[in-house]
N, C-alpha and C positions, 0 to 999 in steps of 0.2 A: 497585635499585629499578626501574630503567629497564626493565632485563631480565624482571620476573615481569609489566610492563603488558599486557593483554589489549590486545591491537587489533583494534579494532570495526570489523567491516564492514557499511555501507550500501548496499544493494543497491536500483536504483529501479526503478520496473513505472509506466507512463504508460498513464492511459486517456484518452479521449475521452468528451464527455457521452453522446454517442451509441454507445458501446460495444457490438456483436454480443455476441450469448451466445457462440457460437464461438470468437471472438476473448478473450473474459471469458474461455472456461476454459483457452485454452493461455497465458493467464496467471496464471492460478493455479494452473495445472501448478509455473509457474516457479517464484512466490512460493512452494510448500510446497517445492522443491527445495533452495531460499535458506535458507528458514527451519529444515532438515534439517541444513543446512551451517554452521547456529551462527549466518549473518549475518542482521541489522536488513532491515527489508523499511520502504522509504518509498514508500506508494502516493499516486499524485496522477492527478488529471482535471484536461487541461488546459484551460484555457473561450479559443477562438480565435474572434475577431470580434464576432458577435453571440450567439454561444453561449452569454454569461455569462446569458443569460436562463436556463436551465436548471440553475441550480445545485441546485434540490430532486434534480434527475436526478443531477446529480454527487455529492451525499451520501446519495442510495439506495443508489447503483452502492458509494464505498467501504465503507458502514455492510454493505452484504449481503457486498463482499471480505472485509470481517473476521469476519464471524459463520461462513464457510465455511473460515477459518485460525484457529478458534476454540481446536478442539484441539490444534495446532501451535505456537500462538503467544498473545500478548496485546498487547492497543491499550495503547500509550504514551500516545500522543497521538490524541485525537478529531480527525475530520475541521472543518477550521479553514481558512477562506480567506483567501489570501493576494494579494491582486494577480490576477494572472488564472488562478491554479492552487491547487485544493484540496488537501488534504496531511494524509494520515495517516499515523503510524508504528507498524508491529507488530516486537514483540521476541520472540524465539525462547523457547519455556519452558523451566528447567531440566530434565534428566535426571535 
């Protein structure tokens, strides 16, 4: 039984509310590389200091991450705040 378990990999990708376009796509370079490789993609923006004022920013930025790993993947879990970091999960789609 032990032996046929799938073991699931988690793979994380951190933004900032203020995340560059630049910096956004050699991250989602990553995430479709992850998401190629079979493993879970947990994306989150982290909100440091005063920056929790911008949470609209923070669930533009992951709502537009997922719609651009659309074909690649599917949202688990909607962007949901936690404490001071937002947190989405995308799952790889069947072959």
């Amino acid at each position: 039984m032990k032996a046929k378990a799938v073991k699931v990999v988690v793979k994380e990708i951190r933004f900032g509310p203020n995340t560059d376009e630049h910096d956004y796509n050699f991250k989602l370079k990553h995430a479709e590389k992850f998401l190629n490789e079979g493993a879970k993609v947990k994306a989150y923006v982290f909100f440091k200091g005063r920056s929790i004022l911008f949470k609209d920013k923070g669930e533009i930025l992951l709502l537009k991450f997922a719609q651009d790993l659309e074909e690649l993947g599917k949202v688990e879990q909607m962007p949901r705040l936690e404490g001071k970091r937002m947190t989405m999960f995308i799952t790889p789609k069947k072959k």
